[in-house]
C-alpha positions as CSV (number, residue, x, y, z in Angstrom):
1,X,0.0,0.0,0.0
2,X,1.0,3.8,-0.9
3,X,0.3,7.2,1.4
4,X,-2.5,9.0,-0.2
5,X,-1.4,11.7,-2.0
6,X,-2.4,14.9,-1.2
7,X,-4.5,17.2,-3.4
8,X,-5.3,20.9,-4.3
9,X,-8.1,22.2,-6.7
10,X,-7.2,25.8,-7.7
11,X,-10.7,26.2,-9.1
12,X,-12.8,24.2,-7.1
13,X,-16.0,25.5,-8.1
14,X,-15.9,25.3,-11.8
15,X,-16.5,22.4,-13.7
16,X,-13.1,21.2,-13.8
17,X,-12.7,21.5,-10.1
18,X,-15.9,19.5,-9.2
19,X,-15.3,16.8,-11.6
20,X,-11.8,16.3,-9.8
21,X,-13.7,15.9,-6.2
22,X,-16.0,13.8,-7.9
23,X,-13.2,11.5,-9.3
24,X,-10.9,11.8,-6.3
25,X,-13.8,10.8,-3.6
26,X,-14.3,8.1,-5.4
27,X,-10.6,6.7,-4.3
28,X,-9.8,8.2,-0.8
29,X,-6.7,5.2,-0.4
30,X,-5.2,7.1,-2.9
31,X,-5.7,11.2,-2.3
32,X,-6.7,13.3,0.6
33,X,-8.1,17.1,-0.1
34,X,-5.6,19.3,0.9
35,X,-6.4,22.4,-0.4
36,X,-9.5,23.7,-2.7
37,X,-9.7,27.8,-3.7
38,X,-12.3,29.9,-5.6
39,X,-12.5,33.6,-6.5
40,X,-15.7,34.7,-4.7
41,X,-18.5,31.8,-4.9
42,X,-19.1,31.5,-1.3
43,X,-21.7,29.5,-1.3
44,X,-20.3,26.8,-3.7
45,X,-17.1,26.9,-1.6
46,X,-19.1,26.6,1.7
47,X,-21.0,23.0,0.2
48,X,-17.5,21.9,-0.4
49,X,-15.8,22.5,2.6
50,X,-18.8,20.9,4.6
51,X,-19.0,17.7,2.0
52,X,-15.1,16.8,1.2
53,X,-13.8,18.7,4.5
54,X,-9.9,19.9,2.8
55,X,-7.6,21.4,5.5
56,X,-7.6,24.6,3.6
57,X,-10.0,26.8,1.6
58,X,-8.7,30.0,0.1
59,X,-10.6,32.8,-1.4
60,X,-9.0,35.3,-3.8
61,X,-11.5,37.8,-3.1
62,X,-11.2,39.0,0.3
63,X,-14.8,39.8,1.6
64,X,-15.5,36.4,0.4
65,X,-13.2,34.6,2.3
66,X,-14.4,36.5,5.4
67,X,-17.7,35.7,4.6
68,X,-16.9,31.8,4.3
69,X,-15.2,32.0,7.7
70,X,-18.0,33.2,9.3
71,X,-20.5,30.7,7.4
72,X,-17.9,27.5,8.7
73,X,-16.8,28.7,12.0
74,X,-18.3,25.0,13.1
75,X,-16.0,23.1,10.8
76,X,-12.3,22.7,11.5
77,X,-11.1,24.1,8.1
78,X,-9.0,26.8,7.7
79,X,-10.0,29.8,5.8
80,X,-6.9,32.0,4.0
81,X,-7.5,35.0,1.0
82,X,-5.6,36.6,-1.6
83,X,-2.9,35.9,-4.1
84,X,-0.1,34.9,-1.9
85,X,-2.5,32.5,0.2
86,X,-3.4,30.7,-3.4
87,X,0.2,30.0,-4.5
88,X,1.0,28.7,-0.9
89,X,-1.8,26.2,-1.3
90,X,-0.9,25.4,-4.9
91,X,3.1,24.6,-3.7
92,X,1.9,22.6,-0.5
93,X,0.4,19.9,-1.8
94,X,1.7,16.8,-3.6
95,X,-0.6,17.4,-6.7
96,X,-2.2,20.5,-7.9
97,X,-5.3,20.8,-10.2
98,X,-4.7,23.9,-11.8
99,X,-8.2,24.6,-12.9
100,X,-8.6,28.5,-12.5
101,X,-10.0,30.1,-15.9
102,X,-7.9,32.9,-17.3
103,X,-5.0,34.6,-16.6
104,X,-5.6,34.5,-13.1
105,X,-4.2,31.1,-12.8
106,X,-1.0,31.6,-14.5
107,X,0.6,32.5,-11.1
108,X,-0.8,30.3,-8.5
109,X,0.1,27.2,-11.4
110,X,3.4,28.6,-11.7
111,X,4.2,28.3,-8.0
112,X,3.1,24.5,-7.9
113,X,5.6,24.2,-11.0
114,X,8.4,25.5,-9.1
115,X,7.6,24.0,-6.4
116,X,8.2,20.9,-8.4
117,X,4.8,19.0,-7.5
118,X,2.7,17.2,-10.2
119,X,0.6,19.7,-12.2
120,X,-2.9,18.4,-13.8
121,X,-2.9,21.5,-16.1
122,X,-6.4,22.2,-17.1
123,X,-5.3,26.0,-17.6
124,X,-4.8,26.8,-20.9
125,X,-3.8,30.7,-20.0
126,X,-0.9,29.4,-18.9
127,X,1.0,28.0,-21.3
128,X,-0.8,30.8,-24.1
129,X,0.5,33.4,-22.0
130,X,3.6,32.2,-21.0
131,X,5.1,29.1,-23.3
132,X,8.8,28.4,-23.2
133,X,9.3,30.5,-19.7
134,X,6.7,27.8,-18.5
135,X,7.8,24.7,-20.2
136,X,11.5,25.9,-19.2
137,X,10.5,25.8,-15.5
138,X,8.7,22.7,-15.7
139,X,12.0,20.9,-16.6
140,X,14.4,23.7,-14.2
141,X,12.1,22.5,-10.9
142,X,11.6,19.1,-11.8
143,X,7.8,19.5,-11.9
144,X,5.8,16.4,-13.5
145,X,3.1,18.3,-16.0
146,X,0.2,16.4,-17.1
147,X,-2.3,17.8,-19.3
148,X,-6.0,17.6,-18.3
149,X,-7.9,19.5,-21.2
150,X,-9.6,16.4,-23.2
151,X,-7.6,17.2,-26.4
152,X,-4.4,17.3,-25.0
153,X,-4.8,14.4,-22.9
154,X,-6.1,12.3,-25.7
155,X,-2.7,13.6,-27.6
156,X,-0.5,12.3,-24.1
157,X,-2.4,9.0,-24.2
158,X,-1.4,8.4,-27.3
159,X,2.8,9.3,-27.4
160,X,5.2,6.9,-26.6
161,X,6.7,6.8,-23.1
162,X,9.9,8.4,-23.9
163,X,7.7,11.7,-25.3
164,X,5.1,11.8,-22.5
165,X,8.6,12.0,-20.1
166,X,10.0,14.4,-21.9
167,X,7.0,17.2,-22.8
168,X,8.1,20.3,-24.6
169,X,11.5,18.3,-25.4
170,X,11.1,16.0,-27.3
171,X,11.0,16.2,-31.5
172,X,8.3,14.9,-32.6
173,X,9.6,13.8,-35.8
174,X,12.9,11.6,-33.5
175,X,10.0,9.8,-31.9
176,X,8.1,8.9,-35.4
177,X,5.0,11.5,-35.3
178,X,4.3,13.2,-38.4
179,X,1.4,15.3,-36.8
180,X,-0.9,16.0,-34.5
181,X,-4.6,16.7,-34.9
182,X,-6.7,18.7,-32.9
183,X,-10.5,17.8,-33.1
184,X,-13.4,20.5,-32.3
185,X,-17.1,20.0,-32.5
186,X,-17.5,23.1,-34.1
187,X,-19.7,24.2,-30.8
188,X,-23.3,25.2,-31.1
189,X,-23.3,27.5,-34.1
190,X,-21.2,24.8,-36.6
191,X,-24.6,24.6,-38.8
192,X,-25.8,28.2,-38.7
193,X,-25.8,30.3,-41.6
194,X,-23.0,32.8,-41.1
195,X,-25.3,35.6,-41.4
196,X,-27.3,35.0,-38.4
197,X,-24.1,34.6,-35.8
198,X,-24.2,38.2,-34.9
199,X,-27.3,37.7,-33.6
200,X,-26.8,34.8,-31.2
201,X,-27.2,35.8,-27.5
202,X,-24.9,34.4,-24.8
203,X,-27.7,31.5,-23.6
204,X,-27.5,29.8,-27.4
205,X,-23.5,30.5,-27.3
206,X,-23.2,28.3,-23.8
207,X,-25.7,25.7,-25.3
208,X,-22.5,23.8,-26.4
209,X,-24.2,20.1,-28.2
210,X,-21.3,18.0,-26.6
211,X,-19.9,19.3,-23.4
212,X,-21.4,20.4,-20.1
213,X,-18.8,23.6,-18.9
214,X,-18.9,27.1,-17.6
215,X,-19.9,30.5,-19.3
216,X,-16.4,31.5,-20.6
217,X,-15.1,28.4,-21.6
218,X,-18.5,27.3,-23.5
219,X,-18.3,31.3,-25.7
220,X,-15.1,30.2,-26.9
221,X,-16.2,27.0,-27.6
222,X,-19.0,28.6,-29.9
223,X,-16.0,31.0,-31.6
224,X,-13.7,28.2,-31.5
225,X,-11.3,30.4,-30.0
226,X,-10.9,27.6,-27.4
227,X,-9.5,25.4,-30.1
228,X,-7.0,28.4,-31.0
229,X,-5.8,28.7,-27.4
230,X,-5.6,24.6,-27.2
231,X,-3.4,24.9,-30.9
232,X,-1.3,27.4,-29.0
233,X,-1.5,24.9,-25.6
234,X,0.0,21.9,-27.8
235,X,2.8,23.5,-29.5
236,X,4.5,24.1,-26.4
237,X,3.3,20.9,-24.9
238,X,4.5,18.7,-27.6
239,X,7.2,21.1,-29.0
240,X,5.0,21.2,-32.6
241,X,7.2,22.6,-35.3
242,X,4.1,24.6,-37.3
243,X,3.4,21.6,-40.2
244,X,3.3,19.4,-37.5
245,X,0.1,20.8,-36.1
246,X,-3.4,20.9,-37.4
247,X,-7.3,20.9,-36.3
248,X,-10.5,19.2,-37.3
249,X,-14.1,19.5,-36.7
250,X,-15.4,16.0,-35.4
251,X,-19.0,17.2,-34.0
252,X,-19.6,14.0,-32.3
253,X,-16.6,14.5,-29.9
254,X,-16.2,10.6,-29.6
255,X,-12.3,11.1,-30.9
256,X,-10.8,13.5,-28.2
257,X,-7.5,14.2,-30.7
258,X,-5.0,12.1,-32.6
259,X,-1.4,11.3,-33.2
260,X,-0.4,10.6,-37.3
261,X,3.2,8.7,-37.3
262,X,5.4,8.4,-39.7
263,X,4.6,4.6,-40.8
264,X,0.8,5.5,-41.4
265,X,-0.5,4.9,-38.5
266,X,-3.1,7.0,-36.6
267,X,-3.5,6.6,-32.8
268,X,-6.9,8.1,-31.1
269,X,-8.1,8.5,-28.0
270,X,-11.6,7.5,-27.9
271,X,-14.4,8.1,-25.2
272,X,-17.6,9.8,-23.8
273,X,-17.0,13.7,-23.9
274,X,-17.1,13.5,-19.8
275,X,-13.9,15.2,-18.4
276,X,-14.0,13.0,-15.3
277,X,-12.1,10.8,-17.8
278,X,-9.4,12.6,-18.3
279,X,-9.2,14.0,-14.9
280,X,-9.1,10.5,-13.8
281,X,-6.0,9.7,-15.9
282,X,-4.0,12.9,-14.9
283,X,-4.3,11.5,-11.2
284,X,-3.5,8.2,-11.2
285,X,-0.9,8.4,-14.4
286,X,0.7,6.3,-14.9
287,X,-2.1,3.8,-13.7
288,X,-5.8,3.8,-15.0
289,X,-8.5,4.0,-12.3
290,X,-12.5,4.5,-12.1
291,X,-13.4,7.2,-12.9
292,X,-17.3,7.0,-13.2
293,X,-17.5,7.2,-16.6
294,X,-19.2,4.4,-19.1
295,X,-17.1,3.0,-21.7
296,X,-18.0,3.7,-25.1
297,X,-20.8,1.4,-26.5
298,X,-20.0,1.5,-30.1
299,X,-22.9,0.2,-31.1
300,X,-24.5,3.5,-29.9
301,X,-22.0,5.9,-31.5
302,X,-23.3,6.2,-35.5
303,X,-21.3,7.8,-37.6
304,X,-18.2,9.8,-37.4
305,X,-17.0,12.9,-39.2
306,X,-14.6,15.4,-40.1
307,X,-14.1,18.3,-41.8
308,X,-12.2,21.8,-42.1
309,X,-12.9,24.7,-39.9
310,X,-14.3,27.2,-42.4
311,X,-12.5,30.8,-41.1
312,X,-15.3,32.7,-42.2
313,X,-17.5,30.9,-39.2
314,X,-15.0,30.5,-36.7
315,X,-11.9,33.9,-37.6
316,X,-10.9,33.6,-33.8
317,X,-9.5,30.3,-34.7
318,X,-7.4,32.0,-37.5
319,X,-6.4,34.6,-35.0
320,X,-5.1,32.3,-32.4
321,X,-2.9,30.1,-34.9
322,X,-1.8,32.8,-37.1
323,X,-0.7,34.6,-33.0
324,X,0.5,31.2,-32.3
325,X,3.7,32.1,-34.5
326,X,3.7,35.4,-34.4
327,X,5.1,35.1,-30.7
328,X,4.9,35.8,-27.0
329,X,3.6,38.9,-27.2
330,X,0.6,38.1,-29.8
331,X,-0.9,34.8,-27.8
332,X,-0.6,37.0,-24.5
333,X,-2.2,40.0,-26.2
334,X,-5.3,37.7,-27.8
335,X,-5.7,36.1,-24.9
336,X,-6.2,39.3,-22.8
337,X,-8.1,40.3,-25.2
338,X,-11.1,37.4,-25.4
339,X,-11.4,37.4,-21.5
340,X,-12.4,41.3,-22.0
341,X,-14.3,40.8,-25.2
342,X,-16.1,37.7,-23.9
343,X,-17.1,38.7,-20.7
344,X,-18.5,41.9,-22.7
345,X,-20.5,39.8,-24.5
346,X,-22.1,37.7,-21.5
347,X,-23.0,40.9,-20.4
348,X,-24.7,42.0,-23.4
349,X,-22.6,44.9,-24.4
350,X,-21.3,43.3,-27.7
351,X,-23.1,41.3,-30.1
352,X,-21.0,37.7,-30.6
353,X,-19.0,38.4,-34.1
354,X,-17.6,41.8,-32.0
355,X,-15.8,39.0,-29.6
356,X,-13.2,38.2,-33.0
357,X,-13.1,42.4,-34.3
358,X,-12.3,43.1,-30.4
359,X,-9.5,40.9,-30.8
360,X,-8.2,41.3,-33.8
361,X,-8.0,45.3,-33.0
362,X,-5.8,44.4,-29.7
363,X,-3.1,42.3,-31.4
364,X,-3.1,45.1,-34.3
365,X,-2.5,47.5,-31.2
366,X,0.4,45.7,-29.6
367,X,3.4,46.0,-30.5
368,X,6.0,42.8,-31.7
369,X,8.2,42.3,-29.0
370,X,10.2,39.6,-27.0
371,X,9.0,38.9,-23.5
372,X,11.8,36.5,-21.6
373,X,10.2,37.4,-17.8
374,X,7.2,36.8,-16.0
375,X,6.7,40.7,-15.4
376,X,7.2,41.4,-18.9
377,X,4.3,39.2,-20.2
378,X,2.0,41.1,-17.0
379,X,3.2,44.3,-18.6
380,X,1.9,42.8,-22.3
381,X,-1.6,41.4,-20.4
382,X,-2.6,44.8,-18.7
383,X,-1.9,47.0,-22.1
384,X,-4.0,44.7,-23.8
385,X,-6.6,44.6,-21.1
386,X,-6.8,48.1,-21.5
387,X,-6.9,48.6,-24.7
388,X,-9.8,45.7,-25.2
389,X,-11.9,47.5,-22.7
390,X,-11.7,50.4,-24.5
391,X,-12.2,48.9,-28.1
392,X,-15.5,46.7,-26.8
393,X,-16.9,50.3,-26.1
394,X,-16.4,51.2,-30.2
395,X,-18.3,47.7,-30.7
396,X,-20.8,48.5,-28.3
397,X,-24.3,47.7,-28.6
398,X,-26.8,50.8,-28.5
């Protein structure tokens, strides 16, 4: 028998973060709840803390986490706030989650890194923002980096040993991979006539066909700028030269992503679109355990297809690979820019093709430009905040 290992969910409210407590109950031999944070949902954070019981619970926001202290003043955990609290928790434990959306998580995920702990990166902000500075530390500190989003998963799953030991090293063409595929359902617009998308309000944007997930995450799933941020994810992940990379539509999201190699032969990862699966594999790699997912009946599944993105239907897609190249400074600047222009849009401000224009205008805005420190992509991230919020108010909606 093993120690259990012990466990913190940056993020333990989103759908990421429950998922992992529903996996992780499910095998309390093998991990014990250290730590779990959220921004300001107290009253998701309070059901945690009573249910799984973690020694710690942190709160960026700080009227929140007094708030939760006073609502679990009968329980013995203990209840910290702000930014320093979060990358304390993150380094403490033997395993982080990182499952905070945006660029809010690059920090507290970079702390776990150098604190050389495993990281189940489920972050994508992190690697888009940051890239080699992040894959570099990874390797300086020792840190063991799994990837969590399905799609990148699917891609570890199906390297051999020798690349899944050496991430962001490794060429893929010296370990016999031609390419790797991205697949996409397409989201919940993939069918609609181009004309109508400017009309779509945020409810039909989150109505994603496949995947059950929060606000954000489900808007760029209906631009397919999530796929553009998971391009940009992978080519530091699997150190893609830029013919060694490509996506697909597959709107049945049976086939999570897939690894061409040199002799011919495709290798996919195959499942139900759950992410409990993946979660499950990032936490017990490199054994398999139950994760609480049914196996694929393929009698059930039908038929399955692919296709070309069309850029005329999904241009944040174009943005994010064509930024992918560009550099540092162009993923960190488009990335800044869709948290802004998104959130705009759940708010009703901007109408959904504005998301891509807002964009496109910040990374015209910023200027090319090498970033080699943490403080420098910051810098890059708060220009092009800036300059997004005051673009969305050009795109506004009267």
């Amino acid at each position: 028998m093993f120690e259990p290992q012990t466990l913190t969910i940056l993020g333990a409210t989103g759908s990421i973060g429950l998922n992992t407590l529903a996996v992780a109950t499910q095998h309390p031999e093998r991990f014990q709840l250290y730590a779990v944070t959220a921004h300001s949902n107290v009253t998701a954070m309070e059901q945690i803390c009573r249910q799984h019981k973690p020694r710690i619970a942190v709160m960026a926001d700080q009227q929140a986490a007094a708030d939760l202290k006073v609502r679990i003043a009968d329980t013995s955990v203990q209840v910290l706030s702000g930014q320093q609290a979060l990358a304390d928790v993150a380094a403490a434990a033997d395993m982080t989650m990182a499952a905070i959306v945006g660029a809010a998580g690059l920090m507290p995920t970079m702390a776990a890194v150098t604190a050389g702990k495993r990281v189940l990166l489920a972050n994508k902000e992190a690697l888009v923002m940051s890239g080699q500075l992040f894959m570099n530390a990874v390797v300086e500190h020792g840190a063991i980096l799994l990837p969590i989003d399905s799609e990148h998963n699917a891609i570890f799953q199906c390297l051999p040993v020798a690349a899944q030991l050496a991430l962001g090293e490794q060429s893929l063409a010296s370990a016999g991979i031609s390419k790797i595929i991205l697949t996409g359902s397409g989201g919940p617009f993939r069918e609609l006539p181009v004309a109508e998308l400017a009309h779509q309000s945020p409810q039909a944007a989150c109505a994603h066909p496949n995947w059950s997930m929060g606000q954000k995450i489900s808007v760029d799933s209906a631009t397919m700028l999530n796929k553009g941020l998971e391009y940009i994810e992978a080519r530091w992940l699997f150190n893609c030269q830029q013919d060694e990379l490509d996506v697909l539509l597959h709107p049945q999201s049976i086939i999570h992503s897939m690894v061409r190699y040199t002799d011919g032969s495709v290798l996919a990862q195959m499942g139900e679109p759950d992410m409990r699966t993946p979660i499950a594999y990032g936490l017990s790699y490199p054994d398999r355990i139950v994760s609480g997912v049914n196996a694929l009946d393929f009698e059930q599944v039908g038929a399955l297809t692919f296709c070309k993105p069309d850029p005329a239907r999904y241009p944040c897609l174009q943005l994010a690979q064509d930024a992918c190249w560009q550099g540092q400074w162009a993923t960190t600047s488009l990335n800044a820019a869709n948290e802004i222009a998104v959130a705009a849009f759940l708010n009703h401000r901007i109408q959904f093709t504005a998301i891509a224009d807002v964009c496109a205008d910040v990374v015209g805005r910023i200027e090319a430009q090498e970033l080699n420190s943490f403080d420098a992509i910051l810098s890059v991230d708060h220009q092009a905040r800036h300059y997004a919020e005051e673009i969305v108010e050009k795109y506004a909606v009267c």
